[in-house]
N, C-alpha and C positions, 0 to 999 in steps of 0.2 A: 554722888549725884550726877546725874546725866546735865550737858550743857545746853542750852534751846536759843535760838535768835526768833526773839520777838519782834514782830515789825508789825508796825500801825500802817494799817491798810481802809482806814475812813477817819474823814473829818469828826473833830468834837463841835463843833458849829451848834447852838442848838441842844446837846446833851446836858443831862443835869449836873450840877457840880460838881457830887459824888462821881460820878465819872468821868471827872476831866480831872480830878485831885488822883487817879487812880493812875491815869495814862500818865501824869508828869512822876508821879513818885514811881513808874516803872522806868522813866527817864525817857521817855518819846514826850512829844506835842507835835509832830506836822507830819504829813503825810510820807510813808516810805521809809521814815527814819527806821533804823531797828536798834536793839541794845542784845548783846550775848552776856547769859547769866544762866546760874546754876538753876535748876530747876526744882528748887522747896518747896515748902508746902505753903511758904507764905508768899511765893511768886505764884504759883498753881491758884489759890483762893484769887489772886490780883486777878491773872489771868481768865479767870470764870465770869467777873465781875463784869470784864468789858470785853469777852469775846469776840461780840456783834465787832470792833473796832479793830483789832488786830489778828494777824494771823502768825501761828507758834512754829518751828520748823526745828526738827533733833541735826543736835551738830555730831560730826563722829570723832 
């Protein structure tokens, strides 16, 4: 599996629960923060969920 640095690039201010329960179990809550993790298929599903809020980036 390829490695990805997710980083939260907008506020949950405002968003519905579901997607703030998305952002902390991906390990972010504040803005800039990012977490490096393997890229599955259950990080991939996370990531689709809350798009709009962070942005993915391939590590080499």
């Amino acid at each position: 599996m390829a490695k990805v640095r997710i980083t939260q690039t907008r506020s949950t201010i405002k968003r519905p629960d579901r997607q703030l329960r998305t952002i902390k179990a991906l390990g972010l809550g504040r803005l800039n923060k990012f977490v490096e993790v393997e890229y599955t298929p259950q990080i991939q599903g996370m990531v689709r969920k809350v798009n709009h809020l962070v942005s993915v980036t391939e590590i080499k």
